[in-house]
ZAFIMAR-573982 format. One record per atom (N, C-alpha, C): residue in one letter; x, y, z. Coordinates in steps of 0.1 Angstrom, whole numbers, plus 5000, padded with zeros to 4 digits. Layout:
% ZAFIMAR-573982
AXYZ/...
This chain:
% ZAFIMAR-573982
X430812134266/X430212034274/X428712054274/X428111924275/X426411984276/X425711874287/X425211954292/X424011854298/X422511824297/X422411724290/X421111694281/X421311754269/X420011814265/X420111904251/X420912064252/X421312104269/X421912244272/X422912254270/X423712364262/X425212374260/X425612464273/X426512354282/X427312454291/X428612454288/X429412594288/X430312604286/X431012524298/X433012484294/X433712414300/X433812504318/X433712444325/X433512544344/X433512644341/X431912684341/X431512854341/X431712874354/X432313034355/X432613104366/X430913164366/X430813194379/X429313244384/X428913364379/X430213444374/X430113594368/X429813564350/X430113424347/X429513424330/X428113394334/X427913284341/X426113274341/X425313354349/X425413454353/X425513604358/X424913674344/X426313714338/X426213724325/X425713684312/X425213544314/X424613454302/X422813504307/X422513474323/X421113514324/X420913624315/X421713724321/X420813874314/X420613874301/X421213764292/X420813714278/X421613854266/X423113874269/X423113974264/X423313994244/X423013874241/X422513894229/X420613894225/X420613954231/X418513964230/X418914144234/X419514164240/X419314334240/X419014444228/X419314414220/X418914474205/X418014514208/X416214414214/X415414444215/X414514554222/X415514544231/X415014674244/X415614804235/X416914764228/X417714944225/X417114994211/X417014904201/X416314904187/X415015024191/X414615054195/X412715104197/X412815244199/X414115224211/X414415394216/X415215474206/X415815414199/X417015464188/X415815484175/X415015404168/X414415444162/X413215604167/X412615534175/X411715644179/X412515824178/X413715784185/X414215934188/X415215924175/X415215854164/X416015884153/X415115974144/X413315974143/X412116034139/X412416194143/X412516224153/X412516374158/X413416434152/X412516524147/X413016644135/X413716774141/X414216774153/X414916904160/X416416834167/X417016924176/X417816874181/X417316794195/X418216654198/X418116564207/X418516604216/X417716594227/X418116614243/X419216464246/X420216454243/X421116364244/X420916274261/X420616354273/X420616304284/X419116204285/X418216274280/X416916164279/X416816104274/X418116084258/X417915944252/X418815844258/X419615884269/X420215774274/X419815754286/X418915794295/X418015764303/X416815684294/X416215694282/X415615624281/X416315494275/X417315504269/X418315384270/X418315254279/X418815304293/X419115294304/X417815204308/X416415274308/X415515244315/X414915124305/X415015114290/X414515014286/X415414904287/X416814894286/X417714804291/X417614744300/X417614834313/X417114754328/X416214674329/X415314704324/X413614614322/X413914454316/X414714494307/X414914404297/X416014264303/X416814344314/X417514224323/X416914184333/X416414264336/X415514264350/X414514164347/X413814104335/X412914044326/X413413934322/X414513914318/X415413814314/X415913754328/X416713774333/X416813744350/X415513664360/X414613744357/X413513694361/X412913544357/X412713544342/X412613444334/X413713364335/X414813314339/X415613254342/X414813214356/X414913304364/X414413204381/X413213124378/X411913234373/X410713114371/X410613034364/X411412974352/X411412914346/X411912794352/X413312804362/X413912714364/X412512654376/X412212734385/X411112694400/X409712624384/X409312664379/X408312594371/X408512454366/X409612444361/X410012284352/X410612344340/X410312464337/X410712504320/X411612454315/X413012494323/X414212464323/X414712314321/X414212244316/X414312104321/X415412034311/X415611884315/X416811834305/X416011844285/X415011814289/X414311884270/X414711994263/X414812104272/X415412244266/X416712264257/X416212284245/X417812304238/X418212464242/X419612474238/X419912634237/X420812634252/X421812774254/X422612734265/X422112684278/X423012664287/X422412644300/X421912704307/X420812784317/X420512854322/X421012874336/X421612964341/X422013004353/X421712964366/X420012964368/X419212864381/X419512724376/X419212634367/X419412554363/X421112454365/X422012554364/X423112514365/X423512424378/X422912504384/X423112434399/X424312514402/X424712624399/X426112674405/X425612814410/X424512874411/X424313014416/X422912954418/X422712984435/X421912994441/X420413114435/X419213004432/X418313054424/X417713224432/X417913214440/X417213344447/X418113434447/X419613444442/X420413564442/X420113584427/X419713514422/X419213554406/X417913634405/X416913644413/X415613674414/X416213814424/X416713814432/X417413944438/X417614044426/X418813994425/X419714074410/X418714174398/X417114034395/X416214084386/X415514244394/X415114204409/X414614344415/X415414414415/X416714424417/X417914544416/X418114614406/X417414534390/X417614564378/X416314654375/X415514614384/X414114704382/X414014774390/X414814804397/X414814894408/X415415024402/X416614974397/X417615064386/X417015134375/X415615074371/X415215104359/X414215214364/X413515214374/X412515304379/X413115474385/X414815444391/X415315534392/X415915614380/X416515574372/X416515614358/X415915694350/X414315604354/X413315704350/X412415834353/X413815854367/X413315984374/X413316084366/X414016124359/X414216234346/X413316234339/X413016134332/X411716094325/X410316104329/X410516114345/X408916164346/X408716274349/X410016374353/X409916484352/X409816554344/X410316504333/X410116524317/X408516584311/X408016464316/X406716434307/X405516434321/X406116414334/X404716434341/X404616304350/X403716324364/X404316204368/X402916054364/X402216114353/X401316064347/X401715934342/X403115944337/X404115874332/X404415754342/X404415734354/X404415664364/X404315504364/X402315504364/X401915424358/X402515294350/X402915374336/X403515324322/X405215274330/X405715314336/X406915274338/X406415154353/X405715174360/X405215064367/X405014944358/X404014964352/X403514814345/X405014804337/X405514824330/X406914754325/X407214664333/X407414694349/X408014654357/X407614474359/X406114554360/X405214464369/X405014324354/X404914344345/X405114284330/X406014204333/X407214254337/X408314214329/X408914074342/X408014114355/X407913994367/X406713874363/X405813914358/X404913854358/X404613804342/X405913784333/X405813734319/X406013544325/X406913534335/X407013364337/X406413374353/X406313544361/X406313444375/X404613434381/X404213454390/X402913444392/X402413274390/X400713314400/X400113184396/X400413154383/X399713254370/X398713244360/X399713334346/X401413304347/X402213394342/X401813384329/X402013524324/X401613574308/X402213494300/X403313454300/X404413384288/X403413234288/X403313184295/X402613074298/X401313074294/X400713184290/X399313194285/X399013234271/X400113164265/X400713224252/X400313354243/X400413494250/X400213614257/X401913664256/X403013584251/X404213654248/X404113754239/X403513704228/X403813774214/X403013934217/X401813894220/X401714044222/X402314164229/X402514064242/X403514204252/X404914194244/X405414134237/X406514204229/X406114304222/X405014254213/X404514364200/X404514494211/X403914494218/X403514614227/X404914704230/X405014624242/X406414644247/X408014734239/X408314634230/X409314664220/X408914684210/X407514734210/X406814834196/X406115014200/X405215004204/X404715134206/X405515194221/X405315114232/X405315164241/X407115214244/X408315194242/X409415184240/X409815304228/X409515254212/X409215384202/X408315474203/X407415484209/X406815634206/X407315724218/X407315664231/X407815684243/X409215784247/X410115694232/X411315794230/X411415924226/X410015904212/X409716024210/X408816094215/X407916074222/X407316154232/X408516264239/X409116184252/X410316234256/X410816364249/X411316364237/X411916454230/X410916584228/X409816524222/X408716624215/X407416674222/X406916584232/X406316624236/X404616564227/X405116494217/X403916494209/X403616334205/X402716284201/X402616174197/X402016174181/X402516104166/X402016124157/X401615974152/X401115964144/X400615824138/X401915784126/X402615824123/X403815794117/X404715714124/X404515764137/X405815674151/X405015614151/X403815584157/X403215454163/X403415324149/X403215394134/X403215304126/X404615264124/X405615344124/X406915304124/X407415204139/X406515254151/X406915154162/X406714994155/X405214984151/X405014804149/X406514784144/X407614794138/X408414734130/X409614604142/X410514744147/X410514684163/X410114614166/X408714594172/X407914544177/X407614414173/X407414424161/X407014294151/X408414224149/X409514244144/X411114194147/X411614154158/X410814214175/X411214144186/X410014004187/X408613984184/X407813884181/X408913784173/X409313834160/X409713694151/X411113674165/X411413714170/X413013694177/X412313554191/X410813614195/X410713544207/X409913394199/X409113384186/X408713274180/X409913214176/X411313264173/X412513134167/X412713094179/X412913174190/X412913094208/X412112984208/X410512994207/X409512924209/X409012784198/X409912854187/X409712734177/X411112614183/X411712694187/X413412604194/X412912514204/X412012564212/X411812524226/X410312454226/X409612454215/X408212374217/X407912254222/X409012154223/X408912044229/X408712034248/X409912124250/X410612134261/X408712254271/X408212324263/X407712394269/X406212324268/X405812224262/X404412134264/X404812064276/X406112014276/X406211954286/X406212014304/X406512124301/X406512204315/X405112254314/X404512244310/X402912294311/X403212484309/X403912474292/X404412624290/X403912664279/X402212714275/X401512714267/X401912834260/X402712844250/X403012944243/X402312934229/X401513014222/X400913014211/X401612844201/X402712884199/X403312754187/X402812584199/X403212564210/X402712504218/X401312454219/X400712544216/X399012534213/X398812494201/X399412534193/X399012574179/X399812444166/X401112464170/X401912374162/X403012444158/X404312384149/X405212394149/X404512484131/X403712454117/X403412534106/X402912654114/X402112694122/X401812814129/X402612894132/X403512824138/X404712894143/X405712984131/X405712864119/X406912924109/X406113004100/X404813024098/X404013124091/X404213274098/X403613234111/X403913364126/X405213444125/X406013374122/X407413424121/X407713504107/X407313414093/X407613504081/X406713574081/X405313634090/X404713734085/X404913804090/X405513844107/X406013944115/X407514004108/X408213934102/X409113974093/X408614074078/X408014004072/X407314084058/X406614194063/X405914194074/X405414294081/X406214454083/X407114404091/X408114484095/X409014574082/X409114484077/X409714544065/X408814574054/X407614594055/X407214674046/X406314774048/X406814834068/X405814914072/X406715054066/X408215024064/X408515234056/X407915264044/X407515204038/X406515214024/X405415294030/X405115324040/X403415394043/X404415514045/X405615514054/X405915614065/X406415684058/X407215674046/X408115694038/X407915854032/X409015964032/X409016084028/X409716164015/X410516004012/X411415994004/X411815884003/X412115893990/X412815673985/X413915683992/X414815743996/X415915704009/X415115634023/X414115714027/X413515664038/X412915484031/X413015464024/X412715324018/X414115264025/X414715284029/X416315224030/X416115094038/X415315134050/X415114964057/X414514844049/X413614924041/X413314774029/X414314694027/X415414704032/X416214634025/X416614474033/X416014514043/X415714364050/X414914224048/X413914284039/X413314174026/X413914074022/X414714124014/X415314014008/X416613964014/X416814014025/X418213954036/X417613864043/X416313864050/X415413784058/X415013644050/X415313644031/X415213514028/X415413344036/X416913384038/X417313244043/X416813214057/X416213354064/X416013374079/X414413274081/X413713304069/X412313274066/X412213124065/X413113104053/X413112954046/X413412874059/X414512884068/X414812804079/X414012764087/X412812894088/X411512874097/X411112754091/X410712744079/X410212654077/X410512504075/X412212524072/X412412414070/X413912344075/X413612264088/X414912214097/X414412084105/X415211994110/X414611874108/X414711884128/X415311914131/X415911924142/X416012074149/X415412094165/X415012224172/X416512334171/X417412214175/X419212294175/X419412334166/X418912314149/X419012444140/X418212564139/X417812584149/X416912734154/X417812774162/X418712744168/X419912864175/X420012944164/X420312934157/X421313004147/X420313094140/X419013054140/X417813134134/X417413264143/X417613224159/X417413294169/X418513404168/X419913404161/X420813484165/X420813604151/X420113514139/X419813574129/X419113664130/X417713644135/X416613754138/X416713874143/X417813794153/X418313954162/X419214064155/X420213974144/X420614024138/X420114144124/X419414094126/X418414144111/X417814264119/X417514244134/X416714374138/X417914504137/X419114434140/X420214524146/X420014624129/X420214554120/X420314594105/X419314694102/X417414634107/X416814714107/X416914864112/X417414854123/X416914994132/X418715094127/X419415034122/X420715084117/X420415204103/X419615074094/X419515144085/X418215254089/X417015204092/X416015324095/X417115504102/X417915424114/X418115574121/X419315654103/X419615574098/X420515644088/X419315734079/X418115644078/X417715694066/X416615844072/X416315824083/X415815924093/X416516034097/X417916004101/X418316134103/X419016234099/
């Protein structure tokens, strides 16, 4: 069934768009960074702090997603222009403020989580797990929200690049090396191309809500250039890192990312970017698969 350009499934129960908010195919992004990072450490893994930091980048990541569901729908985002499924506030079947609840519960969850973690490393650490928080409310909500200031791509790069990957390995080692930070961009740069196939999907829908996202500003060629260089990028940062041609193993997303690229560029219609959006994520899953193989 759809309404407008939104695909709603046939009477969603309140527990699937519950479940559809938290977006649980975008999670890759949050788990991909911490799996790499702590796939790098050359000793044995403290098993309970990589699933606290699991945990804590996951939470962020619904708590963020949940969020972006409420403000989007109170903004206009959401509107009948929007391709891609239906959104939960939007539905009209769950009350928009138990959804913005749920987001604080999820960030609430994520700060306690991180109690280990700052005992870990110090409560210096604090700070860095505050601003996630405060980021991850203020990417749609606020006067003057980041996402809107087309200011996404970087707090991804950031986000689900250094701060997430080195973070893991901090945790473990205690150390920070320019090998992780250069291996973070990869992550980082693969959750970007994930949020530009969003952005190239939804460029109509988001001029219209007054939702200035870089491609919005910029144009639809911006967008599909943006996307194949955050890919080429990504995949050809093990080539620096590299200790051995095994450790080349992620390269091998190059030439899998072909058809993921060409699509960018060429589709007549926004609804063939679903499938591009589910690709990307895919591709990241592939990346951080093969890296932790060829790492550990």
């Amino acid at each position: 069934m759809k309404n407008g350009n939104q695909i709603l499934p046939a009477s969603p129960s309140a527990l699937k768009l519950y479940v559809s908010a938290m977006r649980p195919r975008t999670w890759p992004l949050s788990l991909a960074p911490v799996c790499i990072g702590t796939s790098m450490v050359r000793r044995d893994v403290d098993l309970a702090l990589f699933l606290c930091a699991l945990l804590f980048s996951l939470f962020i990541q619904i708590g963020t997603n949940l969020a972006n569901d409420y403000f989007d729908f109170v903004k206009g985002a959401d509107n009948a222009h929007r391709i891609g499924p239906l959104r939960a506030c939007a539905s009209g079947l769950i009350e928009p403020r138990s959804i913005y609840r749920t987001a604080l519960a999820f960030f609430a969850s994520a700060l306690f989580v991180a109690i280990p973690l700052m005992v870990r490393v110090g409560l210096w650490s604090l700070p860095i797990a505050a601003s996630c928080v405060l980021f991850g409310i203020f990417y749609t909500g606020g006067k003057k929200p980041l996402g809107y200031l087309g200011l996404g791509e970087i707090l991804a790069l950031i986000f689900f690049g250094p701060v997430a990957c080195c973070g893991a390995y901090y945790l473990q080692t205690g150390l920070i090396r320019f090998s992780v930070f250069l291996s973070a961009l990869s992550p980082g740069l693969l959750s970007v191309a994930v949020l530009v196939a969003n952005n190239l999907r939804d460029e109509k829908s988001d001029r219209l809500a007054g939702k200035w996202t870089l491609i919005a500003r910029l144009g639809r060629t911006f967008g599909s250039w943006e996307y194949a260089l955050c890919i080429l990028l990504a995949g050809i940062i093990p080539y620096f890192i590299a200790r051995s041609s095994f450790q080349l193993l992620p390269m091998a997303i190059l030439p899998a990312s072909y058809p993921l690229i060409r699509k960018a560029f060429c589709f007549d219609h926004p609804k063939e970017l679903i499938g591009l959006l589910k690709g990307t994520v895919l591709l990241l899953v592939a990346y951080t698969v093969l890296f932790s193989i060829a790492w550990m």
